[in-house]
Every structure is written in structure tokens, then in C-alpha cells.
Steps between C-alpha positions, in 0.01 A plus 500: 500500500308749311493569135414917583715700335666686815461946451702731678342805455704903664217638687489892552196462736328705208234373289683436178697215676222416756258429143821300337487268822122424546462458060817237555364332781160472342647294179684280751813596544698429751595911660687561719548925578815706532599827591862569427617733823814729328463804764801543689501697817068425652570851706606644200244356251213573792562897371428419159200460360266228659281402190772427242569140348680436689462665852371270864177609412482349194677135729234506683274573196600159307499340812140552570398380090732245575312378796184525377550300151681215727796516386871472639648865509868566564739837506789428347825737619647596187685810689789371423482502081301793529843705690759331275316493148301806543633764722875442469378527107334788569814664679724408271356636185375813678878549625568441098293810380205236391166542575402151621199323501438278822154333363667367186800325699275399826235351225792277323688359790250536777160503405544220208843343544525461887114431531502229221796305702260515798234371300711210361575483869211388653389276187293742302423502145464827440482814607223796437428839577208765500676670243276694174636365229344267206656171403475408082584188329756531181468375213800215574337429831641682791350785674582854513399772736319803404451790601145513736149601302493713821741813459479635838567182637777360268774370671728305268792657553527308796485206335 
């Protein structure tokens, strides 16, 4: 058995988490790539926008880094959270006279909650993303996430 720590790391097929990937796998982790597949309706979604984070393109994207790093890729169907968290959220407080916001629910219960489980799932140890965001140590110990050095780029609120 090995003693690597096991990484499951969300692939976009973009650079950020392509980088995250090939730095992990170079200090011997473990990695194993996901891309969490949330779209609904494919001849829907094939209207929309084909270079988003989360669009086929961006699949077969990850797929491709994923290939040529050597490691084990998977697309997990989270279509299902994604319809009930998300959208029937979304309809519901819209129906309300709230203006929702679908990123902040999809990033609790999909993007963190229901890929963690997967994670857990398959034996990992953790889980990591190509997100901007700088990690500082406390005073008592634990670690706190800051905003990124990198304004433009800063995407905490995600996290």
C-alpha cells in the first residue's frame, strides 16, 4: 500500500486547475482529476456558451491535461444536486421577490459539499482547486484564506 497522500483535484480544463494538478503531482501526491458535470439538458447547454467552466469543451479540456500528466480522470454527474439544490433554489426565491444567487448555493452544496463526499468516496485525502486565493497561518495554528495578491484574479468568494 502506499503512504501518498491521495488529491482529488475539480479540473476546468483551464490552466489554473491544469497548474494545481501537475504542482501536486510533482510533490508526490497521489491526483486523481475531476470535473463535476451539473448541466442539465446537453441540447440545451450545446446553445450556451462553449468555453465556460463548465461547458463539453472545457470535458474534453481536463480530459486532455488529465491524460497527459497520467493521471485517472473521471466526470462525475452531479445533475441531480445541481436541479434540486440550485435551480429549484433559484425558482423558489425568484417566485419569492428575492434576487437569488445560483454560484453561492451551487458552490456550498455542489461544488464543496457534494464534491468532498466524492472525494471521501474514492479514498482521497483531500481535495484542491485552481482557485486565486492565498492561504495564511494564524497565530493559534490554523489557516485562513485570503483574499488573492492578484485582484483581477481573486476568487475567494468561491471558497
Amino acid at each position: 500500500m502506499s503512504d501518498r497522500k491521495k488529491v482529488a483535484v475539480a479540473m476546468s480544463g483551464g490552466v489554473d486547475s491544469s497548474v494545481a494538478v501537475m504542482l501536486l503531482k510533482n510533490m508526490g501526491y497521489d491526483v486523481t482529476g475531476v470535473t463535476m458535470q451539473i448541466w442539465l439538458d446537453e441540447g440545451l447547454y450545446s446553445m450556451a456558451r462553449s468555453d465556460g467552466c463548465c461547458s463539453l469543451s472545457a470535458v474534453d479540456d481536463a480530459e486532455k491535461v488529465a491524460d497527459k500528466l497520467g493521471i485517472p480522470y473521471n466526470v462525475v454527474n452531479f445533475k441531480d444536486i445541481f436541479r434540486d439544490r440550485v435551480i429549484e433554489n433559484f425558482k423558489n426565491e425568484y417566485m419569492t421577490g428575492r434576487t437569488p444567487n445560483p454560484c453561492i448555493v451551487c458552490n456550498r452544496y455542489v461544488k464543496w459539499e457534494a464534491l468532498l463526499d466524492w472525494a471521501k468516496g474514492i479514498g482521497a485525502d483531500y481535495i484542491a482547486t485552481g482557485h486565486y486565493a492565498r492561504i495564511a497561518r494564524l497565530d493559534n495554528g490554523r489557516y485562513a484564506i485570503k483574499r488573492s495578491a492578484t485582484e483581477a484574479k481573486d476568487q475567494t468568494y468561491a471558497l
